[in-house]
C-alpha positions as CSV (number, residue, x, y, z in Angstrom):
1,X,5.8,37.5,-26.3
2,X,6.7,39.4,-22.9
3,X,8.7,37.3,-20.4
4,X,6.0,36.7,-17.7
5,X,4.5,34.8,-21.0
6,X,7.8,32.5,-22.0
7,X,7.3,31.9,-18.8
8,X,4.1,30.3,-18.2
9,X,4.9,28.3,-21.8
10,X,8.5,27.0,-20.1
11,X,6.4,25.8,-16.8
12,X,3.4,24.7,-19.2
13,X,6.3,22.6,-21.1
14,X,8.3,21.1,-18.1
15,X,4.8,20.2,-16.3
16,X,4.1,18.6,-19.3
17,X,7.4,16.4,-20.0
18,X,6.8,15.2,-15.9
19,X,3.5,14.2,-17.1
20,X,4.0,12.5,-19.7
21,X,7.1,10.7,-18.4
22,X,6.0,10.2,-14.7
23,X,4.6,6.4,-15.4
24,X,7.4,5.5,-17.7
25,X,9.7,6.4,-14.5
26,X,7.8,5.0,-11.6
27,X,7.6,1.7,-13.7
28,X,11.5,1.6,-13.8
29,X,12.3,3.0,-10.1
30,X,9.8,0.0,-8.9
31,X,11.2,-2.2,-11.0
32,X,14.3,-1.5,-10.6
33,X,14.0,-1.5,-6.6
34,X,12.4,-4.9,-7.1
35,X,15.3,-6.4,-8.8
36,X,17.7,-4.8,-7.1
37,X,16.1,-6.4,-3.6
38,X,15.8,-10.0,-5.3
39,X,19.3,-9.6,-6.2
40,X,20.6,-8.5,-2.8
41,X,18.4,-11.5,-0.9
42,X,20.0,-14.2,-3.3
43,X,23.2,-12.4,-3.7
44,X,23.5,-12.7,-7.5
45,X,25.2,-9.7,-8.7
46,X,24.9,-9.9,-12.5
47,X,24.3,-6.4,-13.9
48,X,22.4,-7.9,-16.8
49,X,19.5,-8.7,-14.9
50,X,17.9,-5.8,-14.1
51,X,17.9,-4.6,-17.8
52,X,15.5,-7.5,-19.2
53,X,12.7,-6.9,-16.7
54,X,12.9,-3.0,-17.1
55,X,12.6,-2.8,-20.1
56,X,9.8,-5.3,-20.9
57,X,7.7,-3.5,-17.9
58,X,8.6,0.2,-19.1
59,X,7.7,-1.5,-22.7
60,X,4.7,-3.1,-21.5
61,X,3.9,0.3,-19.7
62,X,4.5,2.7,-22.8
63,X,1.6,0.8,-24.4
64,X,-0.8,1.1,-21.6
65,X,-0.1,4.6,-20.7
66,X,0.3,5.8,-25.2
67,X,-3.4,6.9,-25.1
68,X,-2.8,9.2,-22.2
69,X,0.7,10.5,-22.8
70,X,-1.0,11.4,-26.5
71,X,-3.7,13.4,-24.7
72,X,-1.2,15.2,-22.9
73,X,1.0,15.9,-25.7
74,X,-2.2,17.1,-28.4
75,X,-3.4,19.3,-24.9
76,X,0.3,20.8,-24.7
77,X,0.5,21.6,-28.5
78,X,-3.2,23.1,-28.7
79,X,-2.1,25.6,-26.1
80,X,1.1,26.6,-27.7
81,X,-0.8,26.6,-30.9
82,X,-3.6,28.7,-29.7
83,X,-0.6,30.8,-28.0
84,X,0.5,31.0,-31.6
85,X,-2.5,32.2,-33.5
86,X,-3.9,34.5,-30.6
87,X,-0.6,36.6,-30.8
């Protein structure tokens, strides 16, 4: 494999990874900015608070968003195994 080619898999790979990871993260910065705001408007500072919601809505969107993150991933590993066999 030549470099120009390790370096369309690397860029393949990292698109891929933002992909596949972009809902999970917008679900926690909005939650998380959501909290943070509630908690700033009341003034209750307990650090345990945030944790709880992210996590049941980054839980809750893991299970919505499986099917596609799968897709991405069997799409990602096709091309690396076509990579593979081709040579």
């Amino acid at each position: 494999m030549t470099g120009p080619e390790t370096l369309d898999v690397a860029r393949d790979a990292i698109w891929t990874i933002v992909i596949v990871s972009g809902p999970l993260m917008a679900v926690g910065l909005i939650v998380g900015v959501a909290i943070s705001l509630v908690q700033a408007l009341t003034q209750i500072q307990e650090q345990t608070l945030v944790f709880v919601p992210k996590i049941i809505a980054m839980f809750l969107t893991m299970l919505i968003a499986l099917p596609f993150m799968a897709d991405a991933l069997h799409g990602q590993m096709m091309r690396i195994s076509s990579r593979i066999i081709g040579g």
